[in-house]
N, C-alpha and C positions, 0 to 999 in steps of 0.2 A: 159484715166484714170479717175475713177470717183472721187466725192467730199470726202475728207474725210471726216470719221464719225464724229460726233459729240463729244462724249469722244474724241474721238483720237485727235480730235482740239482743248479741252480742257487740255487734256494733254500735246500737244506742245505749248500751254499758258504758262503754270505755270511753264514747265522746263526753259522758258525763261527769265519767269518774277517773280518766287518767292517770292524775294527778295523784292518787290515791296508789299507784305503783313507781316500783323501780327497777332499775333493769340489775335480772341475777348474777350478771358477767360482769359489770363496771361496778355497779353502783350508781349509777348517775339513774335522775330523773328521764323521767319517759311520758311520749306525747303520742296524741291516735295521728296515724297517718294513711289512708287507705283502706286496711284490712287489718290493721292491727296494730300495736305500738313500736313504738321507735325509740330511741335513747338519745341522749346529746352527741353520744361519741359513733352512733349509727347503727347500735345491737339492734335486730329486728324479732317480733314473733308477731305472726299472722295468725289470723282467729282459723279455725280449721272450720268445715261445713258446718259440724255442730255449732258452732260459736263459741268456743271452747278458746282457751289458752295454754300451749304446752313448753313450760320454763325450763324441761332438765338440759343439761348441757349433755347428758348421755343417757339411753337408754336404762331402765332400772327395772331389773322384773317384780312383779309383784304375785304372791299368794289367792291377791282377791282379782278371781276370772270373773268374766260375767255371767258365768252360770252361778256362781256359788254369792252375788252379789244381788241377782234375782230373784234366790231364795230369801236373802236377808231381809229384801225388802219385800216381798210380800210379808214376811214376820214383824215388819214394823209397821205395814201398812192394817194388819191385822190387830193391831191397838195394843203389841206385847208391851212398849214403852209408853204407853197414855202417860200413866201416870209423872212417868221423869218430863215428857213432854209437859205436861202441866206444872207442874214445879219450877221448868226453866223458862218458860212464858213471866211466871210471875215474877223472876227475878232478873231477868234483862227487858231494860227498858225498850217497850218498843220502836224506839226512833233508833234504838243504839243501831251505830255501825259496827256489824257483830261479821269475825272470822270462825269458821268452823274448820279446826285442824284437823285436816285427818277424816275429811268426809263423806269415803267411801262414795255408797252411790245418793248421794243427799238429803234420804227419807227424812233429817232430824230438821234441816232446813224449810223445806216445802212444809213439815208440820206447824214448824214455828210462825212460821207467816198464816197458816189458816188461825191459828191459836191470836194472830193480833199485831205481829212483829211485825212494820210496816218501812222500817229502816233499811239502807245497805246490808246486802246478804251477798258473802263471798265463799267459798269452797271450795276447797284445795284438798288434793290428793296424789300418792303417789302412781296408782293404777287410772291409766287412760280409761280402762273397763269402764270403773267406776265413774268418772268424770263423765263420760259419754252418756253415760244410764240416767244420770243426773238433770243431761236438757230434757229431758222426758218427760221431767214434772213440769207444771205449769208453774211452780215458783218464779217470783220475780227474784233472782238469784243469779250470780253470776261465778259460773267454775272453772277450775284451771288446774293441770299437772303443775306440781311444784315439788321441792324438797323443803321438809323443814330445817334445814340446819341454816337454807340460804335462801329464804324466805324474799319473793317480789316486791316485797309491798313498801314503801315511806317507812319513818318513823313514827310512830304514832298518829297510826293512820285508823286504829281502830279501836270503839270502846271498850266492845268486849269480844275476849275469843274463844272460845266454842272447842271442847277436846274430849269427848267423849269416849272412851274403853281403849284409848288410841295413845303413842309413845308422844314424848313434849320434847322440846329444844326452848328450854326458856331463856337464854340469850336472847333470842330472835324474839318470843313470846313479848318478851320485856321492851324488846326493840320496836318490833309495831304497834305496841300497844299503847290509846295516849296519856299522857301522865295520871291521869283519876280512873283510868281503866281498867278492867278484871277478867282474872283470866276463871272460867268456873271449869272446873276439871271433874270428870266423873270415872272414877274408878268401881271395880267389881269386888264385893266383900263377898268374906268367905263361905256362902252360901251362891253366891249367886251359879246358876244354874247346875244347884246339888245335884239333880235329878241325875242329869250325864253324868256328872264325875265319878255317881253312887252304881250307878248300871257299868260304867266303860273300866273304873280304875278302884273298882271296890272304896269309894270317899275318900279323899285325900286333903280333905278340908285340913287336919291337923299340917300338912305342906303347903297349903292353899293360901300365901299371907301377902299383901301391897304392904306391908311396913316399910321397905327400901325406900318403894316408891314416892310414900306417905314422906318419909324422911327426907328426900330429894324434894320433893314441892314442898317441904315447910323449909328447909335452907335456901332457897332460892324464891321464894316468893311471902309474904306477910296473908296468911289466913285468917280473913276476918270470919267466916262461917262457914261451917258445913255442915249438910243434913243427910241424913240414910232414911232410904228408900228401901222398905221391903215388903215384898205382898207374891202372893202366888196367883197362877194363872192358867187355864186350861187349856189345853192345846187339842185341837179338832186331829182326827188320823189324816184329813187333809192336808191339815198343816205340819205336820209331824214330819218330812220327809223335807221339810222349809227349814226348821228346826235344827237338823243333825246336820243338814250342807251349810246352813250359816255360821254355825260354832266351829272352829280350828280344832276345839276339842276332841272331835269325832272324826278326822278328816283322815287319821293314821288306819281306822278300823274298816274291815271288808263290808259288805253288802246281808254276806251271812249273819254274822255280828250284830248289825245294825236291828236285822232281823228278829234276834233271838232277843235282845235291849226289847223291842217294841213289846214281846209276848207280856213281858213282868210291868209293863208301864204303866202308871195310872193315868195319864194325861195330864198333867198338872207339872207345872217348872215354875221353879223358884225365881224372882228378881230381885238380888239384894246388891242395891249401889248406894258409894257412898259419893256426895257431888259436891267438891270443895270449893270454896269462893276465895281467891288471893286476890291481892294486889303487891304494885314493887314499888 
């Protein structure tokens, strides 16, 4: 028997889990009706061909195309984040019904589930690109365009949620999350991927600081842990050209440039993340 379609896995999502949303125009509760959900007061979104869900009330352009979203995920599919992937297996439970803010094209997801996470898996992003790249994986996972300020989902509708090198709106964070739930945040310390900043902008570590950020998620949410992950990693000339299109950081520089980066290269980039555990 083959894989189900795509709609067709989208729709035995939402007959399952409806309840688990709310409509981003009202507020009110939402129910599957047809091809997508419905709201009390009558909002409608229709699952698109992919099975997808798209909440904005307007158009919003985004940075990440799917070319540059392609390469990122060959570089995660290349085992650069094993290690955080390991880490965050061990610390969300696998039953947890876990949101992934901010989930680009899903690679952290679909890895989570081969690593053991057997729970609801949701993933939200602002580029359609990305959402789209996402049914691709065979993840049992369910994705959707969203905005985080106005967030689809219940109240405490999920244990934990998933925000990876990505901006937070912890209002909302706070608000889907259910009362014993955690948010684990992964930010990039000031190494993380030295190698470019050292080739493109002569090192700028000494300007390279999340202090704000750090200080913004300790006011707004109770830090029970966090741990830093750092180790280096070899990157094949294959994968090199995965590399410099996935980081924003390289994305100002010509082709020449890039060029003249790879002659001094050794192969090797730095992964220094720090992955903070809150609760509210």
């Amino acid at each position: 028997m083959g894989r189900m379609k795509k709609i067709d896995r989208g729709k035995a999502f939402l007959v399952r889990e409806a309840d688990r949303f709310r409509c981003p125009v009202c507020h009110e509760g939402m129910h599957f009706r047809e091809n997508g959900l419905i709201c009390t007061t009558g909002h409608r979104f229709d699952l698109s061909k992919k099975g997808t869900l798209y909440f904005l009330k307007r158009h919003l352009e985004s940075e990440y195309t799917t070319t540059m979203l392609a390469h990122r995920r060959r570089m995660l599919q290349s085992g650069l984040y094993a290690p955080l992937v390991e880490h965050l297996a061990e610390i969300i439970a696998p039953e947890a019904a876990l949101l992934d803010a901010g989930c680009g094209e899903g690679s952290f997801l679909a890895a989570l589930e081969a690593a053991g996470h057997s729970g609801v898996k949701v993933g939200f992003d602002l580029s359609k690109e990305g959402i789209y790249l996402a049914t691709d994986l065979a993840a049992d996972a369910f994705f959707c365009v969203a905005d985080m300020t106005n967030l689809p989902f219940q109240t405490g509708s999920f244990a934990a949620i998933l925000n990876i090198l990505s901006p937070s709106h912890y209002q909302e964070f706070k608000r889907v999350l259910a009362p014993d739930g955690r948010l684990i945040k992964v930010l990039p310390g000031s190494d993380y991927l030295a190698e470019l900043r050292r080739g493109f902008f002569q090192d700028d570590r000494e300007n390279y600081s999340n202090e704000r950020v750090v200080q913004k998620l300790s006011a707004e949410m109770k830090i029970i842990e966090k741990t830093h992950l750092f180790y280096q990693q070899q990157i094949s000339n294959e994968l090199f050209p995965d590399l410099l299109a996935m980081s924003p950081l390289t994305w100002q520089f010509s082709a020449q440039e890039k060029e003249q980066f790879l002659k001094n290269y050794s192969g090797e980039i730095t992964i220094d993340l720090w992955i903070y555990q809150g609760v509210h």
